[in-house]
C-alpha positions as CSV (number, residue, x, y, z in Angstrom):
1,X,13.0,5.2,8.1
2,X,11.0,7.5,5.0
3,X,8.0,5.8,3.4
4,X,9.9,4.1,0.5
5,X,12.4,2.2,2.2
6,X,9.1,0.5,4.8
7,X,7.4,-0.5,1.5
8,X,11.7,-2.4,0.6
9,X,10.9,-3.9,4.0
10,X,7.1,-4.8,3.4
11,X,8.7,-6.6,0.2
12,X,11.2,-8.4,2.3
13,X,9.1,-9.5,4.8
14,X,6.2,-10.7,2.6
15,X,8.9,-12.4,0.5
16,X,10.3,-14.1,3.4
17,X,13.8,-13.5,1.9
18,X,16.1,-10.8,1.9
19,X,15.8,-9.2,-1.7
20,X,17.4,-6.8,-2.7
21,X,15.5,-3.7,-3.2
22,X,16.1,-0.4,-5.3
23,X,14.5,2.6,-5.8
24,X,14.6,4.0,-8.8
25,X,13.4,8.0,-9.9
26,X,13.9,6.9,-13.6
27,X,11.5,3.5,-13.6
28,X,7.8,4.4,-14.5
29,X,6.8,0.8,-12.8
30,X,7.9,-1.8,-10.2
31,X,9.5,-5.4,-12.0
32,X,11.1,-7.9,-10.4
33,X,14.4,-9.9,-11.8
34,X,13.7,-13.2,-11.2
35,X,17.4,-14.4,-11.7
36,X,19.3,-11.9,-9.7
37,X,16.6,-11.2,-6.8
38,X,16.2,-7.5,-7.0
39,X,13.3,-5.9,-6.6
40,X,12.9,-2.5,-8.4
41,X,10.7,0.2,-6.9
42,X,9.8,3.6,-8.6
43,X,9.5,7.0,-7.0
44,X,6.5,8.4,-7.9
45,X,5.0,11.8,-7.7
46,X,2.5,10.1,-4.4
47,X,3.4,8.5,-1.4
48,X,0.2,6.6,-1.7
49,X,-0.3,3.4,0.6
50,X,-2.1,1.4,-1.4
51,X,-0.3,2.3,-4.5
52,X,3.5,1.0,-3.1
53,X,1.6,-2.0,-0.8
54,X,0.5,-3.4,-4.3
55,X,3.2,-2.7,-6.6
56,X,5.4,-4.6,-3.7
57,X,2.6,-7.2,-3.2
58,X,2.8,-7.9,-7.0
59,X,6.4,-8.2,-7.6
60,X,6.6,-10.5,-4.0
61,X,3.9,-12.6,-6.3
62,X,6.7,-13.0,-8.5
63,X,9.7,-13.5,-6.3
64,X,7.7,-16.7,-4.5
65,X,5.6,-18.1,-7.7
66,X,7.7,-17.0,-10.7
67,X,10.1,-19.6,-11.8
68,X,13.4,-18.2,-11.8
69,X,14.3,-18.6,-16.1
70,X,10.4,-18.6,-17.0
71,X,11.5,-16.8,-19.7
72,X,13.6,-19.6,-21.1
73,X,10.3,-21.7,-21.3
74,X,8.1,-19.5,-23.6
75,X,7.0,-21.9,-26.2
76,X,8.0,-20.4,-29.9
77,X,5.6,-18.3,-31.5
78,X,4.0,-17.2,-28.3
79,X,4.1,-13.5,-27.7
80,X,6.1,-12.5,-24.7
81,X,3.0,-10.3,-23.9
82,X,0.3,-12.5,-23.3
83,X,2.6,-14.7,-21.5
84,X,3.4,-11.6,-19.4
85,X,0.0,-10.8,-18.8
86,X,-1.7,-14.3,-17.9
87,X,1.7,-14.7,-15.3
88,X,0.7,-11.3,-14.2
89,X,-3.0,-12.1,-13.4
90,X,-1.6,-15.4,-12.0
91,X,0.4,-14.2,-9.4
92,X,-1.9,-10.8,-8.4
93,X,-4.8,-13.9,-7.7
94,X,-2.4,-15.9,-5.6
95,X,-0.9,-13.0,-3.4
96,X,-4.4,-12.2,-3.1
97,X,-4.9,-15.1,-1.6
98,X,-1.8,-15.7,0.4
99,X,-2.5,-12.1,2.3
100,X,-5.6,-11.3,1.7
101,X,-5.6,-8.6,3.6
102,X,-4.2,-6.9,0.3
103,X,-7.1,-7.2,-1.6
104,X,-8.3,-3.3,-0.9
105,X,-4.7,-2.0,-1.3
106,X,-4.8,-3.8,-5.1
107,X,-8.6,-2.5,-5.4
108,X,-7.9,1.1,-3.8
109,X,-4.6,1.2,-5.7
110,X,-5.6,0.4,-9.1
111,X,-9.1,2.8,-8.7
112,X,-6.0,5.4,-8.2
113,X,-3.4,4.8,-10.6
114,X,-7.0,4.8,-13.0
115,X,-8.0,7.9,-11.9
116,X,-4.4,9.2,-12.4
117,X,-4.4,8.0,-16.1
118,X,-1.4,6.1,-15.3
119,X,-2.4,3.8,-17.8
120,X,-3.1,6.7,-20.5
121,X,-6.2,5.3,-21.6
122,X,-8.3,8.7,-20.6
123,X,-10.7,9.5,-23.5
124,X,-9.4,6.6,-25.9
125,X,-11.9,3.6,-27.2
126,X,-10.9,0.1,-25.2
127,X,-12.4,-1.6,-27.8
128,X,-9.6,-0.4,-30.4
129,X,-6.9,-1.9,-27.9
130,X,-5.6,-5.1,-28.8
131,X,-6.7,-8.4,-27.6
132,X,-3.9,-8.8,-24.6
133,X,-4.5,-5.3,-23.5
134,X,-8.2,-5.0,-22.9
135,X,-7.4,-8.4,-20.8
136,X,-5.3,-6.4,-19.1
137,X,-7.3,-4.0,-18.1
138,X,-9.9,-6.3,-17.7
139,X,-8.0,-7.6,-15.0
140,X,-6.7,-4.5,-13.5
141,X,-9.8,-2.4,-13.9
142,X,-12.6,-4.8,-14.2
């Protein structure tokens, strides 16, 4: 079994249902589909542990505390991204606690995807960012 299809497992098994998983070259993140079940994984350039345990670990978050048509119950007037974002920190502070053992793999795993510049913020001024995206990396990247 190669290293990405353990992590579709992990996801399973943390999940405690049978999800459906997919890997996917072209995706630059993981989501989840809370309607249809699937679990979307991206291949990227490392086979980094920490890096897969927490992108699975996060979108678990949303396949057990995620209501299935959340997005049907965003008040009006409410950008879809701050919605996005609190959910986000919601769920990464619940699987937390639910398995904390992944507490390093989220720490290790967002110190590396930083040091990657996944987030492309390398050399720009975070206090120019807007208001939902310095609370995301607040919450990210302390």
């Amino acid at each position: 079994m190669s290293f990405i299809e353990t992590r579709g497992m992990l996801s399973r098994l943390l999940a405690t249902e049978n999800l459906i998983i997919e890997h996917d070259a072209s995706a630059s993140t993981a989501s989840f589909d809370t309607e249809n079940r699937v679990l979307k994984l991206p291949i990227l350039k490392t086979e980094d542990e920490n890096v897969y345990n927490m992108f699975c670990a996060h979108e678990v978050g949303h396949a057990l505390q995620t209501p299935q048509y959340w997005r049907n119950d965003i008040p009006n007037g409410v950008p879809f991204d701050f919605i996005n974002v609190v959910e986000d920190v919601r769920i990464e502070k619940y699987i937390q606690q639910k398995f904390p053992g992944l507490r390093r793999d989220f720490s290790t795993g967002y110190d590396k995807l930083n040091r990657e510049n996944f987030f492309q913020i390398r050399g720009k001024d975070i206090s120019k960012f807007s208001l939902i995206d310095r609370i995301n990396l607040h919450f990210k990247l302390g």
